[in-house]
C-alpha positions as CSV (number, residue, x, y, z in Angstrom):
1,X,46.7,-26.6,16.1
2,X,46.4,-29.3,13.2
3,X,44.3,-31.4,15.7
4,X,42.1,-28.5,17.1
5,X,41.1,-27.4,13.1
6,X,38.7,-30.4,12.9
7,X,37.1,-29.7,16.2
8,X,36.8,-26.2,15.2
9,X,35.4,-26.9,11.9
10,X,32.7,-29.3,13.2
11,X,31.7,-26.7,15.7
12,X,30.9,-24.6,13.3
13,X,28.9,-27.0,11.2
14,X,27.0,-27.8,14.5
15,X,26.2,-24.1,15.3
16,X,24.8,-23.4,11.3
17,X,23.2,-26.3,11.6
18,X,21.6,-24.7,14.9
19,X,20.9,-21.3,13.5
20,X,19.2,-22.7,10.1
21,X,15.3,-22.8,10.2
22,X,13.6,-26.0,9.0
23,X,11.2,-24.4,7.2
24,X,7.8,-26.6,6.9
25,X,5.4,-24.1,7.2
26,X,5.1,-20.5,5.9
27,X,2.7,-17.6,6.6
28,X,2.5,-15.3,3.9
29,X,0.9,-11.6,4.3
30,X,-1.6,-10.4,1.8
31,X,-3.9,-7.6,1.2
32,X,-7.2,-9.1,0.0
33,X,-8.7,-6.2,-1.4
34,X,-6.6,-5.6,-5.0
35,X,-8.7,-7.9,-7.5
36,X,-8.1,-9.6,-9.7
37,X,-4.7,-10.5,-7.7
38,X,-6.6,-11.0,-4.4
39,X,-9.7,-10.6,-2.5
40,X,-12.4,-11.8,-0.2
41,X,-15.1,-14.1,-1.4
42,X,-18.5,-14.4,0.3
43,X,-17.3,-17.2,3.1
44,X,-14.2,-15.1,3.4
45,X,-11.2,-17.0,2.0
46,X,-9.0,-15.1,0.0
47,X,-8.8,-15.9,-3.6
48,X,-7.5,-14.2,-6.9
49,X,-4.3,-14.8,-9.1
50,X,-2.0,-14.4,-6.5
51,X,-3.3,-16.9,-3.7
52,X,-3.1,-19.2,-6.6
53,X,0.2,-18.5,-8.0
54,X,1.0,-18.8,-4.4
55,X,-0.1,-22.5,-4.5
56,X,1.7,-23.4,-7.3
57,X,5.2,-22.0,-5.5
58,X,4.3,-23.6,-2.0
59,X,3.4,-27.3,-4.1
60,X,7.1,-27.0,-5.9
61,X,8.8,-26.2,-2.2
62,X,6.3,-29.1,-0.5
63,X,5.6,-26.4,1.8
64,X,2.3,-25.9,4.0
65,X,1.3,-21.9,3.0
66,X,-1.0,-20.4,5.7
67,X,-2.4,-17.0,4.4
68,X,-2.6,-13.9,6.9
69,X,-4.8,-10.8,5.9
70,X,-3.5,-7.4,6.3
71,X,-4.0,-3.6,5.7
72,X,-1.3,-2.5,2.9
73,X,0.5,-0.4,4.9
74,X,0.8,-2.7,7.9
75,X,2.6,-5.4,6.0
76,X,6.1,-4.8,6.3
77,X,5.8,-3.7,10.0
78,X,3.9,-7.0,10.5
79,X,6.7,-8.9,8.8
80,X,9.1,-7.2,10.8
81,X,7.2,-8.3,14.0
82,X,7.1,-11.9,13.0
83,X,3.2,-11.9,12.2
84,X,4.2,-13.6,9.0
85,X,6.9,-14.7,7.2
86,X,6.7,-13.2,3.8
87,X,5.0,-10.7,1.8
88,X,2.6,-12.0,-1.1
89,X,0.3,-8.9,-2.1
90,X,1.4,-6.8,-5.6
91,X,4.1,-5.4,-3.9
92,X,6.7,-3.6,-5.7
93,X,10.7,-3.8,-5.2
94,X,11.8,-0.8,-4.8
95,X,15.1,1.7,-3.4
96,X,13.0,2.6,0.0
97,X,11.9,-0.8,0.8
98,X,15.2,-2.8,0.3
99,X,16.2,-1.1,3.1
100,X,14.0,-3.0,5.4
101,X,13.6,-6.2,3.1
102,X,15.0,-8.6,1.0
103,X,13.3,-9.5,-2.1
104,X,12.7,-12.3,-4.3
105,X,12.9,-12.2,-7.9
106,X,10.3,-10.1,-10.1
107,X,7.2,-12.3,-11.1
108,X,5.3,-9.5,-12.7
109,X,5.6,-6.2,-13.6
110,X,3.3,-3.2,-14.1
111,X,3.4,0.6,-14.2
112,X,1.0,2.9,-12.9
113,X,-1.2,5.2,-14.3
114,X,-4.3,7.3,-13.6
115,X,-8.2,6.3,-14.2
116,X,-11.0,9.3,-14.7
117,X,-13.8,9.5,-16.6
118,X,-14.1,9.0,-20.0
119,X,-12.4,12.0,-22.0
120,X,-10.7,13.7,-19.2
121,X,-7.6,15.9,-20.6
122,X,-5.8,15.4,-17.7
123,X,-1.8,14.5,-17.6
124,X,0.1,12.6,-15.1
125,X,2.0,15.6,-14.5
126,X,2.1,17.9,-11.7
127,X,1.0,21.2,-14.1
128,X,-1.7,19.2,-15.6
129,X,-3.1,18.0,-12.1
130,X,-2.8,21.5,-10.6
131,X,-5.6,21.8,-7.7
132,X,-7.4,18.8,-8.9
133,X,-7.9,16.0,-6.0
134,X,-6.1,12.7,-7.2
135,X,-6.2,9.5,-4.9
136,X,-4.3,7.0,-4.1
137,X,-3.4,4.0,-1.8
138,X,-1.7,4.7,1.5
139,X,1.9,3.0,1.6
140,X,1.9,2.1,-2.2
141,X,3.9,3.2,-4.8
142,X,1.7,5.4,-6.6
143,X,1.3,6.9,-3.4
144,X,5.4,7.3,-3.2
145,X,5.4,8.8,-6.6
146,X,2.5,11.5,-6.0
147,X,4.0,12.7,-2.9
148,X,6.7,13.2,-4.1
149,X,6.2,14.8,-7.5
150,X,2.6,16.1,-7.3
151,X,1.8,17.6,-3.7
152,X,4.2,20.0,-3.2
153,X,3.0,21.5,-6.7
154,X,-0.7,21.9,-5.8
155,X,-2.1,18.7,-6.6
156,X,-4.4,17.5,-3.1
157,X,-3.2,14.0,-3.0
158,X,-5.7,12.4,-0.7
159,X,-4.5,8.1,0.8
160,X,-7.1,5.6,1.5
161,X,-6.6,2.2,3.2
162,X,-7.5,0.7,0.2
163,X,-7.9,1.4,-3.2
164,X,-11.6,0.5,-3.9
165,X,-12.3,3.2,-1.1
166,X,-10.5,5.7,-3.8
167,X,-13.0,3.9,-6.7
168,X,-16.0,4.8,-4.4
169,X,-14.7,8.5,-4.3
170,X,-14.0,8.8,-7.9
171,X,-17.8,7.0,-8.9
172,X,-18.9,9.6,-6.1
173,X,-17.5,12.6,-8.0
174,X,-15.4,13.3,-4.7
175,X,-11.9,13.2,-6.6
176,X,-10.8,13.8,-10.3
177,X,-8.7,10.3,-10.8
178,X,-7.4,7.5,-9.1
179,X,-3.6,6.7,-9.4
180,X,-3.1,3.5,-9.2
181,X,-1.5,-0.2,-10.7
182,X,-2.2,0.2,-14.0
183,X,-3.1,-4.0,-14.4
184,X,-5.4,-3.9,-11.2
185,X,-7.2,-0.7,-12.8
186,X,-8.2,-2.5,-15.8
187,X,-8.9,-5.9,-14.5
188,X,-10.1,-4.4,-11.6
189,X,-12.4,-1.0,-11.4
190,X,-12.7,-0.9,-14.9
191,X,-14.3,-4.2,-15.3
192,X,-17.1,-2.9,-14.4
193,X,-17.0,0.9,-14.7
194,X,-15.9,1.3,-18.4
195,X,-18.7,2.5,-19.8
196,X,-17.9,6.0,-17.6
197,X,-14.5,5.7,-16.7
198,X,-10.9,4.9,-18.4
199,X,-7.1,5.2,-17.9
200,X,-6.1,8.4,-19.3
201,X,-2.3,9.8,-20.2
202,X,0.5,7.8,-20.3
203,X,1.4,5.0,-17.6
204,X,4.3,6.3,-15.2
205,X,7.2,3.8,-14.8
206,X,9.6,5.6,-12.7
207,X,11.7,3.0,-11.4
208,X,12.8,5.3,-8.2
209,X,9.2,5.0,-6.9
210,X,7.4,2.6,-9.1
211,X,10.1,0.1,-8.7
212,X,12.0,-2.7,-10.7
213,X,8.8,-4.9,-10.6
214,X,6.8,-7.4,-8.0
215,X,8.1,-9.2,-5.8
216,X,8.0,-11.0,-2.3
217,X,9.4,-9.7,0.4
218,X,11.3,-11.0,3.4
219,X,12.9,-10.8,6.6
220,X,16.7,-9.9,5.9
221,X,18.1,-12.8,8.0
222,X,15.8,-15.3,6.3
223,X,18.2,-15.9,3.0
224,X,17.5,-19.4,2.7
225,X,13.8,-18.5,2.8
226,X,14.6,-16.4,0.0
227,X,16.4,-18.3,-1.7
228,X,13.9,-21.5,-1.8
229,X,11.1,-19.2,-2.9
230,X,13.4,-17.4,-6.2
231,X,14.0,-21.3,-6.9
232,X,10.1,-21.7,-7.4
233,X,9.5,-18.6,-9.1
234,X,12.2,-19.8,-11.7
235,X,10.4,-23.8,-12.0
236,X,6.8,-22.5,-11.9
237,X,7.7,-20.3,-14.4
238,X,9.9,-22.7,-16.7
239,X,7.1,-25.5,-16.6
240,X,4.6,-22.9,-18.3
241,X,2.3,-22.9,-14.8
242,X,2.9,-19.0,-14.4
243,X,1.9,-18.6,-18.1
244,X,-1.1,-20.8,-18.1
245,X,-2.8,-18.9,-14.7
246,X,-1.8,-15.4,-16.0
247,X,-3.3,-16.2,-19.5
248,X,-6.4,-17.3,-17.6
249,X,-6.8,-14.4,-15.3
250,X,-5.0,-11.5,-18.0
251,X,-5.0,-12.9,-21.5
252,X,-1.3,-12.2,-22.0
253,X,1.9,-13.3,-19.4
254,X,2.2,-10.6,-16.9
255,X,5.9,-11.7,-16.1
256,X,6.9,-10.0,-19.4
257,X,5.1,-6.7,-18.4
């Protein structure tokens, strides 16, 4: 027995070795259509503060970072299916998602909160959007949190693929707010639409919808994945990198919410 323990031991050191993935090269999945964190420009590579951010982590894990556009909603069911590796797009760690994923460590954190025009009384609640037409983003979780609060109380909660399809409708007149990421509103839509539009009530932080934060998301099996990436997020951030981009895109550190 004392002579077969070695022999087993090394087997087992043989087989992790085996199972392990020498990770060199990463896809990540991202939605480029949520400035400022990410979007399209003219000759259609995606830039914003997360692609950067992104490059920062990938330099501090030597690792080559290959970006994959998706829709929102098809992101997890794309990670799932191997189209990518990991999830890079303002996603938020939540109850319902942990069952699918893992998750790294928070790097930001925002609430959300509605946008209308300028000196509309309405509420985040479901009496003050009674019969009023709010959108929101199809798989997000402002869309979580007015499903499950605000429909079945009379509020017309109408998804879009993406959000600027929602701005469209609002600029249009065709709904009566937007419910979205409170940051990506105001760096966002209202960058350019202030003069007639504004957030209005109070931001909604419900952490059973809304989540704990953003983070990026993973396959379950890929720990050491994981685990390499929550080791960036804590360097990046130590060396003052994550502070000097989010000072330059949001004139404050978003990390700190």
């Amino acid at each position: 027995m004392k002579k077969l323990l070695p022999a087993l031991l090394a087997g087992l050191l043989v087989s992790g070795s085996v199972l392990a993935k020498d990770w060199t090269e990463v896809r990540i999945g991202m939605e480029p259509s949520y400035p400022p964190f990410s979007k399209l420009s003219p000759s259609g590579k995606i830039e914003g503060f997360e692609p950067e951010l992104l490059a920062l982590y990938c330099a501090e894990m030597k690792l080559k970072c290959t970006l994959v556009s998706s829709e929102f909603d098809g992101l997890i069911p794309g990670l799932l299916a191997k189209k990518f590796d990991v999830i890079m797009s303002s996603m938020s760690i939540n109850a319902e998602r942990k069952q699918k994923v893992n998750f790294s460590d928070r790097y930001y954190i925002t609430p959300s909160q509605l946008v209308a025009k300028q000196g509309s009384p309405l509420l985040p609640t479901a009496a003050a959007l009674k019969g009023k037409t709010i959108g929101v983003q199809r798989g997000s979780v402002s869309a979580d949190y007015a499903l499950a609060t605000w429909q079945s109380q009379g509020v017309n909660v109408r998804q879009y693929s993406k959000t600027p399809e929602a701005y469209m409708d609002l600029t249009s007149g065709r709904l009566d707010a937007v419910f979205a990421d409170k940051m990506e509103i105001q760096q966002g839509f209202l960058a350019k639409n202030s003069a007639k539009f504004s957030l209005i009530g109070t931001p909604v932080s419900d952490t059973k919808y809304i989540g704990e934060g953003i983070g990026m998301a993973f396959r379950k099996e890929d720990q050491d994945l994981t685990a390499r990436f929550n080791d960036a997020i804590k360097k990046v951030q130590a060396s003052g990198a994550f502070k000097k981009l989010s000072d330059r895109y949001f004139k404050y550190d978003i990390s700190k919410g």
